[in-house]
C-alpha positions as CSV (number, residue, x, y, z in Angstrom):
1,X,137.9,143.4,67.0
2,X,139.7,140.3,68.3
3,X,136.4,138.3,68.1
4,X,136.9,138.2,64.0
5,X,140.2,136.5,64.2
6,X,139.4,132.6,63.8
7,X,143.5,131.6,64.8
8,X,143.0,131.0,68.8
9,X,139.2,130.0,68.7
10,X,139.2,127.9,65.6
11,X,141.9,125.3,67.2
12,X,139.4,125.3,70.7
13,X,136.7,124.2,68.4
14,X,138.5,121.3,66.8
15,X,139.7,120.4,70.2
16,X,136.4,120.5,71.6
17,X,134.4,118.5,68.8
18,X,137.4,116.1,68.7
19,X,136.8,115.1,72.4
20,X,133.1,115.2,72.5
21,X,133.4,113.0,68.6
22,X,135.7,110.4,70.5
23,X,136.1,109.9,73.9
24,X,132.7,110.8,76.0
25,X,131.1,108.4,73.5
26,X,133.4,105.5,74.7
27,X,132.8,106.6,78.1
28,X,128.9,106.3,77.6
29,X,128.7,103.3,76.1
30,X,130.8,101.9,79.0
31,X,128.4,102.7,81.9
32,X,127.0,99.4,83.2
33,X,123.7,99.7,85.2
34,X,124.1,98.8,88.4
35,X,120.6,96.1,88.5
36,X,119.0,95.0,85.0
37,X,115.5,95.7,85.0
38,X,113.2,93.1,85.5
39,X,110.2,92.3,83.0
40,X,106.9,92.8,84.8
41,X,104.3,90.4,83.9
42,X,101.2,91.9,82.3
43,X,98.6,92.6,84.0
44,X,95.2,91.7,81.9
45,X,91.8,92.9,83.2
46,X,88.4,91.7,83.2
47,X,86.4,93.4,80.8
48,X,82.7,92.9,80.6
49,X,80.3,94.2,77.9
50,X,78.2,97.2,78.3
51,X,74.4,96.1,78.6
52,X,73.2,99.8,78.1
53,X,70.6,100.9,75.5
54,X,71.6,102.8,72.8
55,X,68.3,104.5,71.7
């Protein structure tokens, strides 16, 4: 069974880890946002006391 043989897929796998380890990260943490969000201002809502019985 050629599936048992680690020689061709064990190089694919340190290939593979070895690019996803070094260079997508440096690609990510490269990606500038196009607009920085803006901070909203908090809304804050008029509350008033319940004037219900409680018996």
């Amino acid at each position: 069974m050629p599936q048992l043989n680690p020689a061709p897929w064990f190089l694919l796998l340190i290939f593979s880890w070895l690019v996803f380890l070094t260079i997508i990260p440096q690609k990510v943490m490269q990606h500038n946002f196009l607009s920085e969000p803006a901070p909203r201002a908090a809304k804050e809502y008029a509350s008033t006391p319940w004037a219900w019985p409680w018996h």
